[in-house]
N, CA, C and O of each residue as an XYZ file, in Angstrom:
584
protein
N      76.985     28.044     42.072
C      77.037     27.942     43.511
C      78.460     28.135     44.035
O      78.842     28.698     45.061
N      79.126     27.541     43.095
C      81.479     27.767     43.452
C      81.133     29.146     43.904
O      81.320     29.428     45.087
N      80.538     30.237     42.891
C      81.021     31.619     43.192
C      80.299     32.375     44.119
O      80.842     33.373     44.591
N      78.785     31.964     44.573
C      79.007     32.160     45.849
C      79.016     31.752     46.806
O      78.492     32.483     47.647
N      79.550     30.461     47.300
C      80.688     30.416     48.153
C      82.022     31.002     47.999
O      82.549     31.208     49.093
N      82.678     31.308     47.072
C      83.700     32.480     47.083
C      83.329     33.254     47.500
O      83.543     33.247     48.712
N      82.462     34.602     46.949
C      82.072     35.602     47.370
C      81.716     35.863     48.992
O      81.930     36.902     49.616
N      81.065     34.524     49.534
C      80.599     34.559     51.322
C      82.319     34.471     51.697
O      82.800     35.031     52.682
N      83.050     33.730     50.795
C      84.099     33.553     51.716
C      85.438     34.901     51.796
O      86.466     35.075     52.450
N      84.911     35.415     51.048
C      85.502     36.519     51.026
C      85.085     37.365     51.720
O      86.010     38.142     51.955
N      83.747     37.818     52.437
C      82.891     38.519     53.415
C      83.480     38.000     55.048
O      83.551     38.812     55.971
N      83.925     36.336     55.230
C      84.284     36.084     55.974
C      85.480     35.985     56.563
O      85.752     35.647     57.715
N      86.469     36.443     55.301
C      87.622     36.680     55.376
C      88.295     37.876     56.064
O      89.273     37.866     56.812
N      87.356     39.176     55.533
C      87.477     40.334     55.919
C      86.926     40.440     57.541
O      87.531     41.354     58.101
N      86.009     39.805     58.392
C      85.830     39.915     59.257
C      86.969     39.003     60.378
O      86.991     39.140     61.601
N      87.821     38.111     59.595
C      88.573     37.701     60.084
C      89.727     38.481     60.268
O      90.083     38.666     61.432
N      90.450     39.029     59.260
C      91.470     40.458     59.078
C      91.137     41.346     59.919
O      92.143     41.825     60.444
N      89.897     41.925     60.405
C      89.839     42.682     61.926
C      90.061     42.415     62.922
O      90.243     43.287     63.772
N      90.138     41.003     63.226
C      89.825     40.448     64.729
C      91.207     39.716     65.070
O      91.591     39.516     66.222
N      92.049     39.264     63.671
C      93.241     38.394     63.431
C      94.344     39.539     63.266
O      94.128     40.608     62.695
N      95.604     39.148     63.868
C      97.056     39.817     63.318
C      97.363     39.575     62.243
O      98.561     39.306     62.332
N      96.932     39.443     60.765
C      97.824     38.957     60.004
C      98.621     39.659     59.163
O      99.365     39.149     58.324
N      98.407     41.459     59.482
C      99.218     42.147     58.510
C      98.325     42.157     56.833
O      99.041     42.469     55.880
N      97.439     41.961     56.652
C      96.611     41.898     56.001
C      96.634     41.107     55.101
O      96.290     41.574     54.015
N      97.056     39.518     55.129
C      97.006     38.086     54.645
C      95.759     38.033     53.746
O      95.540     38.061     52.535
N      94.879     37.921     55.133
C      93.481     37.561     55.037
C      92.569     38.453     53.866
O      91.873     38.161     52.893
N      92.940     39.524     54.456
C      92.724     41.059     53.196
C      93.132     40.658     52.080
O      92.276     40.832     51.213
N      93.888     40.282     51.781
C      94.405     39.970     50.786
C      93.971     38.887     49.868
O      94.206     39.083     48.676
N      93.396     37.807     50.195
C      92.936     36.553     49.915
C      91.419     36.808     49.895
O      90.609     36.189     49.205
N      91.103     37.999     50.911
C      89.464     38.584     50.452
C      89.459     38.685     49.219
O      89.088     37.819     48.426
N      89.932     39.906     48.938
C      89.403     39.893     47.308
C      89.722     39.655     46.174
O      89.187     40.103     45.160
N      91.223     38.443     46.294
C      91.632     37.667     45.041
C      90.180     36.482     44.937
O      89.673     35.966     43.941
N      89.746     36.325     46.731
C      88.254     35.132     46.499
C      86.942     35.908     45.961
O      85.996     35.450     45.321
N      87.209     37.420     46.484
C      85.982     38.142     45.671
C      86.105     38.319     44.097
O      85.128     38.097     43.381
N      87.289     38.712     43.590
C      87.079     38.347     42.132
C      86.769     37.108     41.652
O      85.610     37.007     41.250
N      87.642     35.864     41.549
C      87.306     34.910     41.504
C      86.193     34.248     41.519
O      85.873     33.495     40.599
N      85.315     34.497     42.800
C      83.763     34.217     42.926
C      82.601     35.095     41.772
O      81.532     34.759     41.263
N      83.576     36.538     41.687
C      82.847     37.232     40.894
C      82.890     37.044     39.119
O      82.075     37.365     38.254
N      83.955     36.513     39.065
C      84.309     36.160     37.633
C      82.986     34.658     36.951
O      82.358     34.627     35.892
N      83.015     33.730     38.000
C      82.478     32.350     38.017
C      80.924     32.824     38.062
O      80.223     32.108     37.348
N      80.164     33.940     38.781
C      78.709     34.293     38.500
C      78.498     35.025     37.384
O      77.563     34.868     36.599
N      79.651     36.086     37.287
C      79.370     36.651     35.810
C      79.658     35.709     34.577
O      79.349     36.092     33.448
N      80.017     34.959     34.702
C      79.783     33.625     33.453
C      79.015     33.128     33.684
O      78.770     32.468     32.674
N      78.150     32.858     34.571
C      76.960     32.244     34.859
C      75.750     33.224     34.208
O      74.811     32.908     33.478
N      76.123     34.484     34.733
C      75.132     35.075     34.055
C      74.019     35.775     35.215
O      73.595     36.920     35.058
N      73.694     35.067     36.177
C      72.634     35.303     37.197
C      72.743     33.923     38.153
O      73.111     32.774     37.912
N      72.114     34.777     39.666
C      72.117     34.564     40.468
C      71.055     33.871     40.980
O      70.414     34.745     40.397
N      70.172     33.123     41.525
C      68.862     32.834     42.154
C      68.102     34.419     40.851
O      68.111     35.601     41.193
N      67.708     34.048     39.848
C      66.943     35.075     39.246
C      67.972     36.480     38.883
O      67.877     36.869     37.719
N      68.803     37.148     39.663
C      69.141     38.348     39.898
C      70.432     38.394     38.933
O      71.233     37.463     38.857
N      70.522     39.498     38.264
C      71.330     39.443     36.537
C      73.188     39.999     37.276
O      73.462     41.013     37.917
N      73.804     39.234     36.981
C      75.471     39.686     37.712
C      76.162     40.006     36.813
O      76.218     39.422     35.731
N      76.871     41.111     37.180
C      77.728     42.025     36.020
C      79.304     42.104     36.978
O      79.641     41.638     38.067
N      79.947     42.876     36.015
C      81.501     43.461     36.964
C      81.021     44.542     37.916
O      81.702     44.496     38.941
N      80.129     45.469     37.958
C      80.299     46.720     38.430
C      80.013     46.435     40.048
O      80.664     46.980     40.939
N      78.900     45.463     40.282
C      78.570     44.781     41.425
C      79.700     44.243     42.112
O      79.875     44.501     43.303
N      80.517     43.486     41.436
C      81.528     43.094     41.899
C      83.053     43.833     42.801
O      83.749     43.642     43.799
N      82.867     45.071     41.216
C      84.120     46.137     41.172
C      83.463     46.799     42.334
O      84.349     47.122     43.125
N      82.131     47.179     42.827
C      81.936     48.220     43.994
C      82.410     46.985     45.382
O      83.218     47.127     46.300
N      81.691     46.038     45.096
C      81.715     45.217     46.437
C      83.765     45.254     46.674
O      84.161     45.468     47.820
N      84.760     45.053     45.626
C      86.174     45.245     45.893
C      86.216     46.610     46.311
O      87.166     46.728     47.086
N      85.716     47.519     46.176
C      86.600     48.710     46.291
C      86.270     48.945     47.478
O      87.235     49.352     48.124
N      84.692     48.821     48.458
C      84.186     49.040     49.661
C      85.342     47.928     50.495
O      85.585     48.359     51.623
N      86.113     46.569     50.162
C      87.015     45.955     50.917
C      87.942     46.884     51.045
O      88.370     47.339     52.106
N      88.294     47.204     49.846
C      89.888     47.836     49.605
C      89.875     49.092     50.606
O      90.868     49.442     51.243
N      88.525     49.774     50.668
C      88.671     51.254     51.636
C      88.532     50.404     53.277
O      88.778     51.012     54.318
N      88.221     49.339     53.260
C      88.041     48.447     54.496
C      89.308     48.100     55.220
O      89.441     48.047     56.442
N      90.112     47.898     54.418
C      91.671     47.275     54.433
C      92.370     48.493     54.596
O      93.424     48.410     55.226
N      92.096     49.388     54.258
C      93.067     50.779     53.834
C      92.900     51.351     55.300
O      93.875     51.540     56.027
N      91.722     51.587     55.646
C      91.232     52.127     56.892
C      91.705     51.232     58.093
O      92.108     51.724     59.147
N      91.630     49.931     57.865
C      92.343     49.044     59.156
C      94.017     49.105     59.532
O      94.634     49.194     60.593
N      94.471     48.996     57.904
C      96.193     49.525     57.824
C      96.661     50.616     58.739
O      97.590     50.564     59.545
N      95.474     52.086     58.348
C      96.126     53.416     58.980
C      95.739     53.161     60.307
O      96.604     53.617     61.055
N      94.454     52.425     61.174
C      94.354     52.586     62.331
C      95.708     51.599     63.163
O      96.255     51.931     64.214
N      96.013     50.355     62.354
C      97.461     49.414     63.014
C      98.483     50.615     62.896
O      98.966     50.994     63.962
N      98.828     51.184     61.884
C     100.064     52.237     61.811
C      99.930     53.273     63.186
O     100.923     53.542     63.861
N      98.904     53.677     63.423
C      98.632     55.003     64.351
C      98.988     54.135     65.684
O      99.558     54.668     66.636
N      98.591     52.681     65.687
C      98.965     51.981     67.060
C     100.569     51.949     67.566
O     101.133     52.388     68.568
N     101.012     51.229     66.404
C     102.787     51.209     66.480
C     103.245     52.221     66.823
O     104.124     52.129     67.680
N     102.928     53.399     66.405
C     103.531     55.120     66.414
C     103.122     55.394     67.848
O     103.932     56.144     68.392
N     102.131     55.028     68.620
C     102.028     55.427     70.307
C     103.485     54.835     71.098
O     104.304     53.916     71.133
N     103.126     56.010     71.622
C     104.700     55.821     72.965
C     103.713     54.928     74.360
O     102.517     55.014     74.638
N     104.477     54.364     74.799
C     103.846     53.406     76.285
C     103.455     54.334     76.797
O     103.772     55.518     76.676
N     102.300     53.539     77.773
C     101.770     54.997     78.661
C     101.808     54.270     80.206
O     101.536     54.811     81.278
N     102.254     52.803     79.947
C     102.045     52.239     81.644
C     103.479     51.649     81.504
O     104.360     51.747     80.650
N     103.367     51.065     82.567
C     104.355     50.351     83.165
C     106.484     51.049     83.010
O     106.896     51.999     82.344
N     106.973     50.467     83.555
C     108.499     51.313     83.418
C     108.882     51.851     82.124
O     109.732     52.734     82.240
N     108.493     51.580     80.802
C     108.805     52.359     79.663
C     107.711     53.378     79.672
O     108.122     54.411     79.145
N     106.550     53.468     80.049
C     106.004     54.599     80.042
C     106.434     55.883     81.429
O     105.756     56.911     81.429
N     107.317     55.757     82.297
C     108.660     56.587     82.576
C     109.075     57.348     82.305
O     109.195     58.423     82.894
N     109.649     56.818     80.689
C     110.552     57.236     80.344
C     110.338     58.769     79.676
O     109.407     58.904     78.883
N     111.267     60.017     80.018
C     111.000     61.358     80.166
C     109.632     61.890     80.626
O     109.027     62.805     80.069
N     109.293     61.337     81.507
C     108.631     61.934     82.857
C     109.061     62.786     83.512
O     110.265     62.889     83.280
N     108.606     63.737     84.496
C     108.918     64.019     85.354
C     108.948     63.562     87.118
O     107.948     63.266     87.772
N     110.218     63.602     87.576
C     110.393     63.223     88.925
C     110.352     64.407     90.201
O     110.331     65.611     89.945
N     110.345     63.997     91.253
C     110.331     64.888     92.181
C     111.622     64.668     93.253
O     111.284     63.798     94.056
N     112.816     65.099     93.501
C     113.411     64.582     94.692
C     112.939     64.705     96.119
O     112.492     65.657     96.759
N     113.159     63.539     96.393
C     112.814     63.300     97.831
C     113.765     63.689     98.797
O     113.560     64.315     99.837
N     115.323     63.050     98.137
C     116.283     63.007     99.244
C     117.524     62.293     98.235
O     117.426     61.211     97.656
N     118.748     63.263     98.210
C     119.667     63.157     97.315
C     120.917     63.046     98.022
O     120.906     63.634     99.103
N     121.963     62.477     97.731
C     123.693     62.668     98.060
C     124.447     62.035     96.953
O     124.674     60.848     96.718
N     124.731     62.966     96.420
C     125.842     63.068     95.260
C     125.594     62.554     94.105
O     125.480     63.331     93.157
N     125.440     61.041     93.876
C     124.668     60.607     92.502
C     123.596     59.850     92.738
O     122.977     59.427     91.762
N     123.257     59.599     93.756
C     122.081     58.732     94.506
C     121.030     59.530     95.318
O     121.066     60.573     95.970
N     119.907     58.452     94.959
C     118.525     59.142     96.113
C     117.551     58.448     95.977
O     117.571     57.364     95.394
N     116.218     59.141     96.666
C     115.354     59.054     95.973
C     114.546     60.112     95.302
O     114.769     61.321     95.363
N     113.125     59.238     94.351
C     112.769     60.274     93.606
C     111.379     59.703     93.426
O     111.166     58.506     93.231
N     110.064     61.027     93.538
C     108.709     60.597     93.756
C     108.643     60.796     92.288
O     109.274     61.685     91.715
N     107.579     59.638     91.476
C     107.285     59.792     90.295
C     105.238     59.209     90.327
O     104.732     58.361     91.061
N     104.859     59.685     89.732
C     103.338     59.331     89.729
C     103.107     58.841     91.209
O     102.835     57.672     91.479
N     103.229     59.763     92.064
C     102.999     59.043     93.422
C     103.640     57.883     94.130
O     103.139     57.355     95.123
N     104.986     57.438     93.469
C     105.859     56.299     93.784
C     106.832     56.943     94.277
O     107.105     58.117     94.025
N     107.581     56.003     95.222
C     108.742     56.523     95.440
C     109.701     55.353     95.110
O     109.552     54.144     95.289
N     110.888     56.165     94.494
C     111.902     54.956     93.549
C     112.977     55.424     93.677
O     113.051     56.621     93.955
N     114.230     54.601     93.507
C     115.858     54.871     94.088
C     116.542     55.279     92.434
O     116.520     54.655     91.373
N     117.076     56.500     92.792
C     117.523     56.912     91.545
C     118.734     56.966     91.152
O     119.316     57.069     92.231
N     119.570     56.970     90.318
C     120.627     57.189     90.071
C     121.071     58.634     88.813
O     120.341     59.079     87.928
N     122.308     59.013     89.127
C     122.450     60.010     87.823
C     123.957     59.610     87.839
O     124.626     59.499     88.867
N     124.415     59.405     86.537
C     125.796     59.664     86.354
C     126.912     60.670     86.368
O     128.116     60.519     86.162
N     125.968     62.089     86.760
C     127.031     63.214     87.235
C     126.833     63.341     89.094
O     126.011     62.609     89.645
N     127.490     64.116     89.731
C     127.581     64.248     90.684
C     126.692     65.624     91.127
O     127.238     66.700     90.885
N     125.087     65.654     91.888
C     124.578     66.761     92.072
C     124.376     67.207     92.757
O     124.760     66.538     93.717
N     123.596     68.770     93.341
C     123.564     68.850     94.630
C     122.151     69.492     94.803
O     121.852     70.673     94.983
N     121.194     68.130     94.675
C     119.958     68.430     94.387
C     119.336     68.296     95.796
O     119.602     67.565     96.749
N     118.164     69.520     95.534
C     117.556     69.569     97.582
C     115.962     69.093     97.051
O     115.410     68.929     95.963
N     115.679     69.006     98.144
C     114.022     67.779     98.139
C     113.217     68.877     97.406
O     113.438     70.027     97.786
N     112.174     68.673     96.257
C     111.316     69.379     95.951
C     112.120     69.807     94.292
O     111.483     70.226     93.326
N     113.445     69.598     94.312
C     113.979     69.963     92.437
C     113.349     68.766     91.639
O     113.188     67.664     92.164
N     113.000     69.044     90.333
C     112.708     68.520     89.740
C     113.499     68.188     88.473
O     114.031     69.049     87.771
N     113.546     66.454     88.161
C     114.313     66.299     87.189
C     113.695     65.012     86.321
O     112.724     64.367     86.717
N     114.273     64.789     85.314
C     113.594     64.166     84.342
C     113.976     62.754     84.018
O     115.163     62.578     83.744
N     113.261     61.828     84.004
C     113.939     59.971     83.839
C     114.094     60.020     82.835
O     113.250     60.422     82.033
N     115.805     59.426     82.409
C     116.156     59.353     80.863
C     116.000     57.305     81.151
O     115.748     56.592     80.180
N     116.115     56.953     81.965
C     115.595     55.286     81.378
C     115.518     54.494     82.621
O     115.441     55.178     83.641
N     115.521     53.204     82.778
C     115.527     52.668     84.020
C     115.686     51.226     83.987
O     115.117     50.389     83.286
N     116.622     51.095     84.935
C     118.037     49.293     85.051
C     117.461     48.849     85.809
O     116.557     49.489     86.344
N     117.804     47.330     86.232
C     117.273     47.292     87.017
C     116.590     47.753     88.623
O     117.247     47.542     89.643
N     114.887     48.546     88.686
C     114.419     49.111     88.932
C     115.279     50.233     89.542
O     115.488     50.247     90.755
N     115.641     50.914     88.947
C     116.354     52.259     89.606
C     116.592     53.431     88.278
O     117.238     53.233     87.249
N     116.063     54.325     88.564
C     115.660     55.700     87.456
C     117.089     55.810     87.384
O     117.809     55.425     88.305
N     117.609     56.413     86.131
C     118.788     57.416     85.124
C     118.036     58.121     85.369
O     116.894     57.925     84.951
N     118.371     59.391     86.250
C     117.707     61.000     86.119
C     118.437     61.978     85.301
O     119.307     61.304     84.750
N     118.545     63.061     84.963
C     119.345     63.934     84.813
C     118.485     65.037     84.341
O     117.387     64.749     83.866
N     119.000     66.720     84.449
C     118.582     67.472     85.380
C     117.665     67.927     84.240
O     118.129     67.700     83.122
N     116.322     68.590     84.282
C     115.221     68.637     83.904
C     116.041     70.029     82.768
O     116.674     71.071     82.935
N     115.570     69.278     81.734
C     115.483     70.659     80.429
C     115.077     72.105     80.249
O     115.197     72.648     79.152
């Protein structure tokens, strides 16, 4: 009976590793409890009637392991996205000038209008377009579109 309660707890582990941050803790403790559970029935011999070997075991680890492997690459593909909202998602956008004098203005971005700054001196007319390299407090770094 020890091994399967290991074995459930290892089923419950893995559904925890999807839903939990842990960097794959939980994954991890899945199937040191799936061997373990699996080691304690295969000395037993059988289950409620039903005859327990390694191979049962070795498939039930390897279907975790492609479980874990597949959750890893989808967290990796998350980290690797660039912002898509709020002021870091901005950043190298395109702007529109509204209304410029010398290093100051403004500048329409996704339908906003926002006070910009550039550190060179330009002589930009309403309708040029230029590109946000970052943004201080609320006020765009422009400089001139690539």
């Amino acid at each position: 009976m020890t091994g399967l309660i290991l074995v459930l707890l290892a089923f419950g582990l893995i559904i925890v590793e999807t839903h939990v941050p842990s960097f794959g803790i939980f994954g991890i403790m899945a199937i040191i409890s799936l061997f373990a559970g699996g080691n304690i029935l295969v000395e037993q011999g059988e289950l409620f009637g039903i005859p327990m070997n390694w191979e049962i075991f070795l498939g039930i680890a390897a279907a975790m392991v492609v479980i874990l492997l597949v959750l890893i690459k989808v967290a990796a593909q998350a980290f690797k996205k660039t912002d898509t909202a709020g002021i870091e998602g901005m950043i190298d956008q395109d702007a529109v000038i509204e209304d410029w004098d010398n290093k100051q203005g403004r500048v329409t971005v996704q339908g906003e209008l926002w006070q910009a700054v550039s550190e060179r001196s330009h002589d930009f007319q309403k309708g040029d377009k230029v590109t946000i390299g970052s943004v201080h407090d609320l006020k765009l770094k422009i400089h001139i579109k690539d």
